[in-house]
C-alpha positions as a Markdown table, in Angstrom:
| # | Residue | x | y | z |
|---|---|---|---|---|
| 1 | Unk | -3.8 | 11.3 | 21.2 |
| 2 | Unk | -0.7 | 13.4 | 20.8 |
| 3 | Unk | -3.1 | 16.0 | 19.0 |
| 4 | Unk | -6.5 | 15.8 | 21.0 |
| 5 | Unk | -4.7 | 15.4 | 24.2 |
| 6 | Unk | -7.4 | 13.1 | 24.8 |
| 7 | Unk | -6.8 | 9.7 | 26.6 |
| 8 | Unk | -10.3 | 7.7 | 23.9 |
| 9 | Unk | -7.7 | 8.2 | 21.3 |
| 10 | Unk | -5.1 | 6.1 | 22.8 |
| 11 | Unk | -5.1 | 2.5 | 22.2 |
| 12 | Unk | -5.6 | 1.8 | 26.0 |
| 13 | Unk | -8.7 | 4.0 | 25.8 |
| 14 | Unk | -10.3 | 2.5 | 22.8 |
| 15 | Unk | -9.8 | -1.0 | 24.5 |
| 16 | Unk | -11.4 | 0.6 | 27.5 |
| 17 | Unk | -14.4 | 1.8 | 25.1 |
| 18 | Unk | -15.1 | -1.0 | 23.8 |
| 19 | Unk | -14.7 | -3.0 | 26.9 |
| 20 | Unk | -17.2 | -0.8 | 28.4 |
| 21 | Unk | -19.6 | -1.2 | 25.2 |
| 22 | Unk | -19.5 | -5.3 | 25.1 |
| 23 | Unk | -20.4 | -5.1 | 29.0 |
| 24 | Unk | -23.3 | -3.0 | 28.3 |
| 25 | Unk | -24.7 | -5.2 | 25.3 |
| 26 | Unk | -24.2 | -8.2 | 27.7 |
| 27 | Unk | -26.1 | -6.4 | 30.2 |
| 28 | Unk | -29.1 | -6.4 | 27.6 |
| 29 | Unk | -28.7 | -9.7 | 26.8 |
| 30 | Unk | -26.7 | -9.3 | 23.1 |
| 31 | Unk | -24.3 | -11.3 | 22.3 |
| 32 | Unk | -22.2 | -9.3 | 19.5 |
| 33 | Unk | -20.3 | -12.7 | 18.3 |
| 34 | Unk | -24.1 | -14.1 | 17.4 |
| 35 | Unk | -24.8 | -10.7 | 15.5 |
| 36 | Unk | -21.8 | -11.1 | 13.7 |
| 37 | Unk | -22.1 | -14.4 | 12.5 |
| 38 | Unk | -25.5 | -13.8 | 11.7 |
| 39 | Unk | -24.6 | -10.9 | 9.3 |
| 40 | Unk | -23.7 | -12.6 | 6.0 |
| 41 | Unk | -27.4 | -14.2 | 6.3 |
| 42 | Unk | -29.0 | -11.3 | 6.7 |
| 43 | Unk | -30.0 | -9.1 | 3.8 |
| 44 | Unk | -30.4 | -5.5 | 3.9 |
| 45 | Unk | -34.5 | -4.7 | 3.3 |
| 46 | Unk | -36.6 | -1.6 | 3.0 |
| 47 | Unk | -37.3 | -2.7 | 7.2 |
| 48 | Unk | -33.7 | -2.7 | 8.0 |
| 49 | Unk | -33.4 | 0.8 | 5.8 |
| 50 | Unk | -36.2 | 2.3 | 7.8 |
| 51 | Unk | -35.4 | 1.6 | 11.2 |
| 52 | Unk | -31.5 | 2.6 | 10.5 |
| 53 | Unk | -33.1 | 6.1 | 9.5 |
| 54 | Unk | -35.3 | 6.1 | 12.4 |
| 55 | Unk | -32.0 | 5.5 | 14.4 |
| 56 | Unk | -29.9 | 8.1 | 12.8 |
| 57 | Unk | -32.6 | 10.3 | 13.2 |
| 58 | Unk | -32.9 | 10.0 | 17.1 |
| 59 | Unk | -29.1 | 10.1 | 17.2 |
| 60 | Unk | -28.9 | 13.7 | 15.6 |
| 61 | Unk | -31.8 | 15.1 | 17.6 |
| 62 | Unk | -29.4 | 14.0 | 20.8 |
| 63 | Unk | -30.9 | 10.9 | 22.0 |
| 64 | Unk | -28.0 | 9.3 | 23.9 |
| 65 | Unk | -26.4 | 5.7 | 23.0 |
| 66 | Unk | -22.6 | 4.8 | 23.9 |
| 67 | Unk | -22.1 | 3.4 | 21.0 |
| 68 | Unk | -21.1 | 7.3 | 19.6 |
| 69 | Unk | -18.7 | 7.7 | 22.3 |
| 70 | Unk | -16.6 | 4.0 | 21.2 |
| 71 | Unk | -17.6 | 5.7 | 17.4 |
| 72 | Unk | -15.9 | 8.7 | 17.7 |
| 73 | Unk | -12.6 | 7.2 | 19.1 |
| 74 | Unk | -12.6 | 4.7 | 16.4 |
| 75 | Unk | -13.3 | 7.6 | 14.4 |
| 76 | Unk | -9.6 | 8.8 | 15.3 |
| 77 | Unk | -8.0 | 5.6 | 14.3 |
| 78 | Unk | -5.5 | 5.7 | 12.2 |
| 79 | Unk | -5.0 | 1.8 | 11.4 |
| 80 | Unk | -1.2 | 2.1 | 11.3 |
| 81 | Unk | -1.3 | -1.3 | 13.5 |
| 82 | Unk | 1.6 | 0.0 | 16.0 |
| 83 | Unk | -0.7 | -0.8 | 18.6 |
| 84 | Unk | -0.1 | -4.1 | 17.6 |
| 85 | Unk | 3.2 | -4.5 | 17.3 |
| 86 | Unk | 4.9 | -1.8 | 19.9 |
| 87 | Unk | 2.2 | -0.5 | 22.4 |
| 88 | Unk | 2.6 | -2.3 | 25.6 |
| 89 | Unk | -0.8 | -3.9 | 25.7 |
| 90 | Unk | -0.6 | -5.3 | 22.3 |
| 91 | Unk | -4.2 | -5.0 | 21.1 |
| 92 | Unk | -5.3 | -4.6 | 17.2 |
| 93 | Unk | -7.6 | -1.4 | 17.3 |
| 94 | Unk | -7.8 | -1.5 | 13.4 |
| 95 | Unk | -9.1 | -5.0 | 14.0 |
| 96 | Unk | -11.7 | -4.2 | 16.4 |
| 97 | Unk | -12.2 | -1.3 | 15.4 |
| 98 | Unk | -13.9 | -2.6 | 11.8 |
| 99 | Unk | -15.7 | -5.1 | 13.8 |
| 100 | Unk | -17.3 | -2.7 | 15.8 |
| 101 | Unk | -18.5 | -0.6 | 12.7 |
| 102 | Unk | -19.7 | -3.8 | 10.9 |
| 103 | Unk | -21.9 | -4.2 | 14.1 |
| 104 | Unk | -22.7 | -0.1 | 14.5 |
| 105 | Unk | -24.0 | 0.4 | 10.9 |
| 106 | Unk | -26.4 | -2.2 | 11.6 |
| 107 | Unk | -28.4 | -0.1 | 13.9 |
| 108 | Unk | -27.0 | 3.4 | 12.1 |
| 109 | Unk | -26.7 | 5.0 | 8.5 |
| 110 | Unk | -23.6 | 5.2 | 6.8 |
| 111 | Unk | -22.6 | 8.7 | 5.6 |
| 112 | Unk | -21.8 | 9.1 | 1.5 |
| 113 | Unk | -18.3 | 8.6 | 1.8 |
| 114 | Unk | -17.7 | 5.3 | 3.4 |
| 115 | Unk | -19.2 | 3.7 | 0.6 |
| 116 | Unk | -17.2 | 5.7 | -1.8 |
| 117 | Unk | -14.2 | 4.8 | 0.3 |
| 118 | Unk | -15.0 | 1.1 | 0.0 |
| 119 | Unk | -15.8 | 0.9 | -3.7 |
| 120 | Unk | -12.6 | 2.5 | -4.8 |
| 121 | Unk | -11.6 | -0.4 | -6.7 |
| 122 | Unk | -14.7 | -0.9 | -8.6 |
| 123 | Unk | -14.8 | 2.7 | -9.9 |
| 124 | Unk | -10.7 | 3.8 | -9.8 |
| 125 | Unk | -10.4 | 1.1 | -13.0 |
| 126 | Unk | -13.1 | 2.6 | -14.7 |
| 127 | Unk | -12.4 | 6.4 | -14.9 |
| 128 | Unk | -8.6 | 5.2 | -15.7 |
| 129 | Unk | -9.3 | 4.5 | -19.0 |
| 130 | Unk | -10.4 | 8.5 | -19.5 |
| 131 | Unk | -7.9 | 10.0 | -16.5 |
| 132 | Unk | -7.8 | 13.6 | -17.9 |
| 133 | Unk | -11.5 | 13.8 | -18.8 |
| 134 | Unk | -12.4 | 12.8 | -15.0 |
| 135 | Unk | -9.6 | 15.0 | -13.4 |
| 136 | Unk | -11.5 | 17.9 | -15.0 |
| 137 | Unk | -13.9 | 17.3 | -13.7 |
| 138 | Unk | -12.6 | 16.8 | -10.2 |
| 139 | Unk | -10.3 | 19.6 | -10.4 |
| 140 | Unk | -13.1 | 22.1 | -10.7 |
| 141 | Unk | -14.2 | 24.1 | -7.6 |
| 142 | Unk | -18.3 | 23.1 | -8.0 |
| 143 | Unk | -17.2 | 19.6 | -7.2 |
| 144 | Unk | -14.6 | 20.4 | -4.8 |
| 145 | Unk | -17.3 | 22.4 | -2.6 |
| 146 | Unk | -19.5 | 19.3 | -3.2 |
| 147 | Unk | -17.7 | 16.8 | -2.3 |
| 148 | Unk | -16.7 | 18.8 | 0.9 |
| 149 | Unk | -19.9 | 19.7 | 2.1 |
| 150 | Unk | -22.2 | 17.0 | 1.0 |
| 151 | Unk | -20.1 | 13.9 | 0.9 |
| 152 | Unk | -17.0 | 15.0 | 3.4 |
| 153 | Unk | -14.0 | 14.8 | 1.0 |
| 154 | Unk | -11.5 | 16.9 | 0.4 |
| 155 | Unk | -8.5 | 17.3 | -1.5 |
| 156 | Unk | -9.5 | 14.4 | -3.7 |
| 157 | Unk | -6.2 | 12.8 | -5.4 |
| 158 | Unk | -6.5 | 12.8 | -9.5 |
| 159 | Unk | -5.6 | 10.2 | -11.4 |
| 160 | Unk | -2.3 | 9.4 | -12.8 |
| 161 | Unk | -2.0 | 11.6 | -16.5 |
| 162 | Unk | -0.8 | 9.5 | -18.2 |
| 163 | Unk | -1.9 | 5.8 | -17.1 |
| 164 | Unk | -0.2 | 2.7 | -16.3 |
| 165 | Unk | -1.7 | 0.8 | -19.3 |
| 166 | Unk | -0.8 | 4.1 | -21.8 |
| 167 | Unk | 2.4 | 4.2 | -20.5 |
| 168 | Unk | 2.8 | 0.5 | -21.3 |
| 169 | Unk | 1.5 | 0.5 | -24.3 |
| 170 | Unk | 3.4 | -2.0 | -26.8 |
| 171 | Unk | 5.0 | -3.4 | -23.7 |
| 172 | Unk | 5.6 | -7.0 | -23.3 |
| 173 | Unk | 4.7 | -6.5 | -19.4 |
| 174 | Unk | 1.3 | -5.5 | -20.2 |
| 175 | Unk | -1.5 | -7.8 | -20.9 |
| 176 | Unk | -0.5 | -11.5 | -20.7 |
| 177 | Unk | -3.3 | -13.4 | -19.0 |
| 178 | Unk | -2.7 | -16.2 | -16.6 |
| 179 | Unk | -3.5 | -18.5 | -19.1 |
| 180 | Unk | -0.3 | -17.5 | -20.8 |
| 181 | Unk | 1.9 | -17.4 | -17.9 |
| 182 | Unk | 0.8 | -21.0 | -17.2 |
| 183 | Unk | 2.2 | -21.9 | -20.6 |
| 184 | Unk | 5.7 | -20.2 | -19.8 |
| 185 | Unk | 8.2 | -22.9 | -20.1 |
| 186 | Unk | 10.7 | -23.2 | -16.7 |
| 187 | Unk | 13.6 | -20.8 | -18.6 |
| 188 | Unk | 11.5 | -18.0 | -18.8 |
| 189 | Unk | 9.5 | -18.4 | -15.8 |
| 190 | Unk | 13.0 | -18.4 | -13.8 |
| 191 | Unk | 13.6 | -14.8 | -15.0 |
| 192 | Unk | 10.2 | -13.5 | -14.7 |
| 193 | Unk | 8.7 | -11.5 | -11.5 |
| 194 | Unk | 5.2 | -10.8 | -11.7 |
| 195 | Unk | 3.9 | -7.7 | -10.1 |
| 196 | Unk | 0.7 | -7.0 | -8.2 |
| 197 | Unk | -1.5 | -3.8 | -9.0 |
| 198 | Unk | -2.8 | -2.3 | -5.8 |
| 199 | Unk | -5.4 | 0.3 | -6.7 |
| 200 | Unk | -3.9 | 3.7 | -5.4 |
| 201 | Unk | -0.9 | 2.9 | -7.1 |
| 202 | Unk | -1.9 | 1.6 | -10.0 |
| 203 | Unk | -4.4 | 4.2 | -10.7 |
| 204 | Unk | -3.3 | 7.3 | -8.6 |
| 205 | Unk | 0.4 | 7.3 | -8.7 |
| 206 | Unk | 1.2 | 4.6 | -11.6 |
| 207 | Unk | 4.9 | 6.2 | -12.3 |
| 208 | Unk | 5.8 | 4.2 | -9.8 |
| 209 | Unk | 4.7 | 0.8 | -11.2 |
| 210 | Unk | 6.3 | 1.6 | -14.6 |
| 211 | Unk | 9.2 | 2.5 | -12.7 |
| 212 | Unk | 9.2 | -1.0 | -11.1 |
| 213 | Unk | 9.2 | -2.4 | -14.0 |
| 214 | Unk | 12.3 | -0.7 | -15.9 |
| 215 | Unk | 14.3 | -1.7 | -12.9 |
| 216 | Unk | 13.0 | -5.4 | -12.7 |
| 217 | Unk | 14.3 | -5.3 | -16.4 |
| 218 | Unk | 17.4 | -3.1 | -15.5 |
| 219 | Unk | 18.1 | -6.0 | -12.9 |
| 220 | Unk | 18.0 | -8.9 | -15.7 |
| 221 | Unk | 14.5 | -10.1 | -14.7 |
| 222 | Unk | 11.6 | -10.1 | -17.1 |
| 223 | Unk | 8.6 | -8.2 | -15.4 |
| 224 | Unk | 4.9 | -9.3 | -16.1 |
| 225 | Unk | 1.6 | -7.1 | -14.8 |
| 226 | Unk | -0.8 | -8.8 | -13.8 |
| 227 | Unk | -4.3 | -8.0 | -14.5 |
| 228 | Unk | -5.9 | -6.0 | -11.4 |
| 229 | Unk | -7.9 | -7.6 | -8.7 |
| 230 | Unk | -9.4 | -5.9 | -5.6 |
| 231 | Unk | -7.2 | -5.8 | -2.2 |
| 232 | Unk | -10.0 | -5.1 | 0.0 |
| 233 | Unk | -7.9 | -3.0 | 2.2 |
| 234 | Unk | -10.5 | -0.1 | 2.1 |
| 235 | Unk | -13.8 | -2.4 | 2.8 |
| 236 | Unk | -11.7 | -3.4 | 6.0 |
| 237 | Unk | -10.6 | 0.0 | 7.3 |
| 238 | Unk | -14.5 | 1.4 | 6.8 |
| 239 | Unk | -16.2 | -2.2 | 8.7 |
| 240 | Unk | -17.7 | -3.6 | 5.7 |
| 241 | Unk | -16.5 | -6.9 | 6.7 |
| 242 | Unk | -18.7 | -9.7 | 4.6 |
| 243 | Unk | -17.8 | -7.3 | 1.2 |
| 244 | Unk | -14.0 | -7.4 | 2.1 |
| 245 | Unk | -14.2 | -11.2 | 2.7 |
| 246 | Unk | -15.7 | -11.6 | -0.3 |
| 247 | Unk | -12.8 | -9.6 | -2.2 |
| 248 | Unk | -10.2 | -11.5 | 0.0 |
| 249 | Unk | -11.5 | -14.9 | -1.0 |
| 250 | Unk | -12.0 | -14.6 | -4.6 |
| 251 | Unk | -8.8 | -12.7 | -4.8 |
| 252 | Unk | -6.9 | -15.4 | -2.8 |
| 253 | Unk | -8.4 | -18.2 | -5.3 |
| 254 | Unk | -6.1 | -16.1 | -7.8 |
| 255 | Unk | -3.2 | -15.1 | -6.0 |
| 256 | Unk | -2.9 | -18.8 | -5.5 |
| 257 | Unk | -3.3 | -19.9 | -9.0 |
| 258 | Unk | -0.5 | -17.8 | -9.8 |
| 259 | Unk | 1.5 | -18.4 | -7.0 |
| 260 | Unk | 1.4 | -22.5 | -8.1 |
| 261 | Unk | 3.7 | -20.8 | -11.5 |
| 262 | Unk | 6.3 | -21.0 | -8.9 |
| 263 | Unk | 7.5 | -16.8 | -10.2 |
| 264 | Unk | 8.0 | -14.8 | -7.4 |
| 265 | Unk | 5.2 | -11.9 | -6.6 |
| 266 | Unk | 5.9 | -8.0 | -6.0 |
| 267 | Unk | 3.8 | -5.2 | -4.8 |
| 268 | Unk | 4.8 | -1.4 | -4.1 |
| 269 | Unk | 2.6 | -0.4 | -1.2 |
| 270 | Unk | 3.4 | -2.1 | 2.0 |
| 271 | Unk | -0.1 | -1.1 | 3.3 |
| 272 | Unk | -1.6 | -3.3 | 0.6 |
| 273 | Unk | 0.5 | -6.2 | 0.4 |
| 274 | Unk | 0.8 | -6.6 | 4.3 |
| 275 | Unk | -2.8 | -6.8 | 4.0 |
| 276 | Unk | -2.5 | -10.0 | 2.4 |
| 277 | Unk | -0.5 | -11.5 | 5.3 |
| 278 | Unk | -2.2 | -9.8 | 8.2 |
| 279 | Unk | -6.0 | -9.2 | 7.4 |
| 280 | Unk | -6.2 | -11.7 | 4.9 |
| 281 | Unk | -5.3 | -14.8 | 7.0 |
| 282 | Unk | -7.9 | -13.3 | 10.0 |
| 283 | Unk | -10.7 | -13.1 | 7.7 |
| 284 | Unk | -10.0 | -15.9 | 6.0 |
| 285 | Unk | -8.2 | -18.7 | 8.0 |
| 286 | Unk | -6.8 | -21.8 | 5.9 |
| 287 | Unk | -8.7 | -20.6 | 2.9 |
| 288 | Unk | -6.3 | -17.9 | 2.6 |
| 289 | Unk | -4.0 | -20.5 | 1.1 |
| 290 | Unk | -0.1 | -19.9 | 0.9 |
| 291 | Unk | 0.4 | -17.5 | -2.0 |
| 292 | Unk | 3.2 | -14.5 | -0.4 |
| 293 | Unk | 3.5 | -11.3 | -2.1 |
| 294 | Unk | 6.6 | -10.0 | -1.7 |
| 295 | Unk | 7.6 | -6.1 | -0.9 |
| 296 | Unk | 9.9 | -4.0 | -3.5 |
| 297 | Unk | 12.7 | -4.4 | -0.9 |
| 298 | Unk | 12.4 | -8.0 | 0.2 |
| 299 | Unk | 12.4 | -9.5 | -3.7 |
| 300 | Unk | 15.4 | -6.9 | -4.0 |
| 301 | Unk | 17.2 | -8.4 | -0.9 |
| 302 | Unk | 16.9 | -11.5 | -2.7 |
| 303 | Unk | 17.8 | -10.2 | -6.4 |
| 304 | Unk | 21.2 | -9.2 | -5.2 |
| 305 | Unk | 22.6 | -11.6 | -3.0 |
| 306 | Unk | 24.3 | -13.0 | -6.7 |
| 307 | Unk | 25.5 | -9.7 | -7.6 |
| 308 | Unk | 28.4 | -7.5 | -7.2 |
| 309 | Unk | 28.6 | -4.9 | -4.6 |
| 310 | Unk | 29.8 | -1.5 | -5.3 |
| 311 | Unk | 31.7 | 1.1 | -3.2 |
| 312 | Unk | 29.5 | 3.7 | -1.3 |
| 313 | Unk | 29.8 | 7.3 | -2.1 |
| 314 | Unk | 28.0 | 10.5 | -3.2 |
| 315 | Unk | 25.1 | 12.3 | -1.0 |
| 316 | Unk | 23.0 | 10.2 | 0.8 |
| 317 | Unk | 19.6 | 9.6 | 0.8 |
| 318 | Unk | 16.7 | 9.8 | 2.9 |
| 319 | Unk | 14.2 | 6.9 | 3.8 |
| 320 | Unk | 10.5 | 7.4 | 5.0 |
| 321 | Unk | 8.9 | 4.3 | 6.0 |
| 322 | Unk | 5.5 | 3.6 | 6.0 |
| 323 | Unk | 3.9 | 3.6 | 9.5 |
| 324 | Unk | 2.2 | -0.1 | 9.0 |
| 325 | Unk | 5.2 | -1.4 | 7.4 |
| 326 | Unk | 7.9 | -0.4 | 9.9 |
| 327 | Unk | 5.6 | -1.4 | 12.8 |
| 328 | Unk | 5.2 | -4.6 | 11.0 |
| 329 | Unk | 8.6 | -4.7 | 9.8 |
| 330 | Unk | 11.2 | -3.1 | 12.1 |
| 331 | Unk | 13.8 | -4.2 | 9.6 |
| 332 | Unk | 12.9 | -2.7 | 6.5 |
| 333 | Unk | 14.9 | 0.7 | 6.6 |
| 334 | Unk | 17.7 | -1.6 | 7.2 |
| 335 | Unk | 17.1 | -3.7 | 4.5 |
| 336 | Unk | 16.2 | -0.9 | 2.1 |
| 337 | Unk | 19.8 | 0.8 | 3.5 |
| 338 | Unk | 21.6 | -2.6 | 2.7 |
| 339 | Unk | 20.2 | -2.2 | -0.7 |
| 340 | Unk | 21.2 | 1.3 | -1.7 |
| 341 | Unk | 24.9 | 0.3 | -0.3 |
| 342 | Unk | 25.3 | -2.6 | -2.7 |
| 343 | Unk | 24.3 | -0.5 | -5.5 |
| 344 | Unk | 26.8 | 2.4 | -3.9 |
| 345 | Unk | 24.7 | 4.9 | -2.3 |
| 346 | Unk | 24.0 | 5.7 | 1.1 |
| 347 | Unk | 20.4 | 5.4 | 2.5 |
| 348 | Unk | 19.7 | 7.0 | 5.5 |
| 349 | Unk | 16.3 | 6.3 | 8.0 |
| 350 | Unk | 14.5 | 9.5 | 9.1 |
| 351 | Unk | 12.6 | 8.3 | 12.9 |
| 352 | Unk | 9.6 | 9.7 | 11.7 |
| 353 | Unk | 5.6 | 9.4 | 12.8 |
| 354 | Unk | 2.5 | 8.5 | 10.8 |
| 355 | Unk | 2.1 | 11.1 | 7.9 |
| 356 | Unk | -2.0 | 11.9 | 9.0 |
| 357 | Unk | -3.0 | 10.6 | 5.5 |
| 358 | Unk | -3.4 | 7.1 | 6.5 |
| 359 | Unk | -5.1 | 5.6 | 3.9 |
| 360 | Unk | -8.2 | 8.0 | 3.1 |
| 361 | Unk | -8.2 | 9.2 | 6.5 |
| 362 | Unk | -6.7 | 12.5 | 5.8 |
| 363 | Unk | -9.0 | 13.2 | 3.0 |
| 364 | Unk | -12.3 | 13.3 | 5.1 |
| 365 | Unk | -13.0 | 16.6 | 6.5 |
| 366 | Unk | -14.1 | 15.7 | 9.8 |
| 367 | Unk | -10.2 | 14.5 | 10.3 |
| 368 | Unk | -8.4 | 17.1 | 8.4 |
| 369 | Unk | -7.0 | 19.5 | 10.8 |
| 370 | Unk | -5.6 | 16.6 | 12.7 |
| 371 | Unk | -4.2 | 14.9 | 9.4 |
| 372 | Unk | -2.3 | 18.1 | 9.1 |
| 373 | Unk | -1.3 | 18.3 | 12.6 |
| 374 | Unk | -0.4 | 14.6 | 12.5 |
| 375 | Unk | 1.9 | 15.4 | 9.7 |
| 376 | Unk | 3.6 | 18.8 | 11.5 |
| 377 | Unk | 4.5 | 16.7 | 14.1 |
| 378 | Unk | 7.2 | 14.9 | 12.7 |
| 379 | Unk | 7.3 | 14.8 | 8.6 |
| 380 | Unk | 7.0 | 18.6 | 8.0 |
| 381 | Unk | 10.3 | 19.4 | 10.1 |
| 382 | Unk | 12.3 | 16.5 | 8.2 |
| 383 | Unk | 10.8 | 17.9 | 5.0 |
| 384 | Unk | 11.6 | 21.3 | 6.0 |
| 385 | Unk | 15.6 | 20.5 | 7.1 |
| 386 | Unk | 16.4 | 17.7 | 4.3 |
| 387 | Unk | 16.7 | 18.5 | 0.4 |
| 388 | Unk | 13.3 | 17.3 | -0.9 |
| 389 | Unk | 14.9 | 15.6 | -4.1 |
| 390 | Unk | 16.4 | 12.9 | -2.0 |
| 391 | Unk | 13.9 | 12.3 | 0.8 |
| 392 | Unk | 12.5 | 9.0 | -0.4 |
| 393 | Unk | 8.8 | 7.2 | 0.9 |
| 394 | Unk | 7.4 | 4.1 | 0.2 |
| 395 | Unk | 3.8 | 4.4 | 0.9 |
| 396 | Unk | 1.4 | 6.2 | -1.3 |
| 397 | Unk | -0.4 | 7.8 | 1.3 |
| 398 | Unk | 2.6 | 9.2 | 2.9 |
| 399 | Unk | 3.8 | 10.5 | -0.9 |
| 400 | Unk | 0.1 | 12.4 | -1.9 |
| 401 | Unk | 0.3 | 13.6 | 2.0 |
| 402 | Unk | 4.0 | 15.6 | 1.2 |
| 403 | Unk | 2.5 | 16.7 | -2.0 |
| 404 | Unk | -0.6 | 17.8 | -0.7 |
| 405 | Unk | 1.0 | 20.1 | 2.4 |
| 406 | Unk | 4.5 | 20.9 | 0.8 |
| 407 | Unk | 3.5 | 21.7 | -2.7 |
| 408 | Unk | 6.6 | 19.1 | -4.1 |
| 409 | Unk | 5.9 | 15.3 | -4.0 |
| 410 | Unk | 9.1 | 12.8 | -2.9 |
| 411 | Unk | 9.5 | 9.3 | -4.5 |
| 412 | Unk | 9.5 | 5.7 | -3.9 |
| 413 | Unk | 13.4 | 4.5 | -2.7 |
| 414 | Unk | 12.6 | 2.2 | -6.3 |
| 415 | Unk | 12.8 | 5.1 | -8.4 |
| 416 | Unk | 15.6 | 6.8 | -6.8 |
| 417 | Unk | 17.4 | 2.8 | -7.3 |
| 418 | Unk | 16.3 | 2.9 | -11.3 |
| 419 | Unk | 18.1 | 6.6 | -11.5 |
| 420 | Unk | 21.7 | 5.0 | -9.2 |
| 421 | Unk | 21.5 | 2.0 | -11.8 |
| 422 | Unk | 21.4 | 4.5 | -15.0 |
């Protein structure tokens, strides 16, 4: 709202939207609960296909339906969840907001890029076994312009050169199956912490990964990758709701195997493992199970409690949270400043917005001026007044979003800890 300066793209005037949208369908005689439990039963047919075109069709010619109106300001959504969390109101817009797009694509066409959005995890994998041979090819300007102006993407982010799995090569993290974890005897599965591939990371900024683990084994702790499986996080954001509880239930089924091992679980974007907690358990319910993935700082919290703390000195350092995880978690710059103390630096929190990146929000065209104005609003005058080499963030989103405007990339707070430890 703070860039349109329009009152849809608050959270009170999405509720309002929507409100207005549900009365209407009651009005007709829909009942969007029915639809939506309906969905997973319904297939999609050469019918469906065909009246969805017919739709879009009408729609682009001008015929008028409300539906675009709650559309566009769901459009503007930035699913950092402090609607949540701090607005007044409390109402989850990234909730309903998925919901309503589940239910919207049922009547309209979905452009290119949602579905490449949603299958990131299914491709990402793939072309990370060859990184430099696909970031040719997405480097050059032909498929820049394409991508801009037929599928809506821009600035695509290349793969990490070179990958997690070649930079663990020979690496006694890398490729131990469940199977052999399960046969771990209790002395080495008390000084093991596994760690939990999310794709962006893993695939698009995997430094950080190897990084985690040379400071799980600086810290006396035997680290252990384990094999990839889909978050789902994506699916959500773009409403394809019955795919994404697919993901979350066959990727619970594991999470919980391993959690029964009784080794404590680490992932490095908060996004993606407070989707585990959050959207998991709503799509999911009891099924979910009780497996808990902790964040870099709260298995840290816990690593040091036994150890030694050191005096504070030297320069201090900067801390940019993650919009989702210090909505969700007030108390993580603290915790991530209690840290850096015990280990004898000084963290400092920089009150900072979202970034505009957001996930993949800031890479579709039709939201990239306000990505960047989203970003100018806050991050670029911290970035612009602070030395770069100690500003320190923990999402990836907000990372490839300082790269992308300010030229220079900033780290995760793990890697500045894995250069303090020496």
């Amino acid at each position: 709202m703070k860039i349109s300066l329009n009152r849809i793209h608050s959270p009170k005037g999405r509720a309002t939207l929507v409100r207005e949208w549900l009365r209407l369908l009651a009005d007709r005689g829909v009942d969007p609960l029915k639809l939506e439990k309906d969905l997973p039963e319904k297939r999609a047919s050469l019918r469906t296909l065909i009246a969805r075109t017919r739709n879009s069709w009408h729609w682009r010619k001008g015929e008028y339906d409300f539906s675009h109106e709650v559309k566009e300001a769901m459009s503007g959504c930035l699913a950092c969840k402090a609607c949540s969390t701090q607005c007044p109101i409390k109402i989850d817009v990234p909730e309903f907001r998925s919901r309503f797009l589940q239910l919207y694509h049922t009547r309209y066409l979905r452009p290119v890029r949602d579905h490449l959005v949603a299958t990131v995890e299914t491709y990402a994998p793939l072309m990370a076994r060859a990184p430099k041979t696909f970031n040719f090819f997405i480097n050059q300007p032909m498929v820049r312009n394409l991508a801009k102006k037929h599928i809506g993407m821009v600035d695509l982010p290349l793969l990490s050169t070179p990958s997690l799995q070649q930079q663990l090569v020979g690496h006694s993290s890398a490729n131990m199956t469940l199977e052999q974890l399960e046969r771990m005897s209790a002395e080495q599965k008390a000084k093991t912490v596994l760690v939990v591939q999310d794709p962006f990371t893993s695939y698009y900024d995997a430094r950080v990964v190897a990084d985690f683990i040379r400071l799980a084994e600086k810290l006396g702790r035997r680290p252990v990758l384990l094999p990839f499986s889909p978050n789902g996080k994506a699916q959500h954001i773009k409403g394809f709701l019955n795919r994404f509880a697919k993901t979350a239930k066959k990727t619970s089924e594991f999470l919980n195997r391993v959690a029964a091992l009784g080794m404590p679980m680490v992932g490095v974007d908060p996004a993606l493992v407070l989707c585990y907690r959050d959207e998991y358990k709503l799509a999911l319910g009891e099924q979910r199970g009780d497996f808990h993935v902790l964040l870099v700082n709260e298995w840290l919290a816990q690593e040091i409690n036994a150890r030694l703390s050191v005096e504070v000195s030297g320069e201090p350092w900067y801390f940019f949270g993650h919009c989702t995880e210090v909505t969700a978690l007030p108390g993580a710059p603290a915790q991530w400043a209690a840290i850096f103390a015990h280990f004898g630096a000084k963290l400092e929190n920089v009150s900072v917005g979202c970034c505009g990146m957001a996930g993949t929000y800031g890479h579709e065209l039709t939201n990239h001026q306000n990505s960047l104005g989203i970003y100018e609003l806050s991050w670029h005058q911290a970035m612009q007044r602070l030395p770069r080499n100690r500003c320190l963030a923990t999402g990836y989103s907000c990372r490839s979003q300082v790269k992308r405007i300010e030229g220079t990339g900033v780290r995760h707070p793990l890697q500045a800890l894995l250069e303090i430890i020496g």
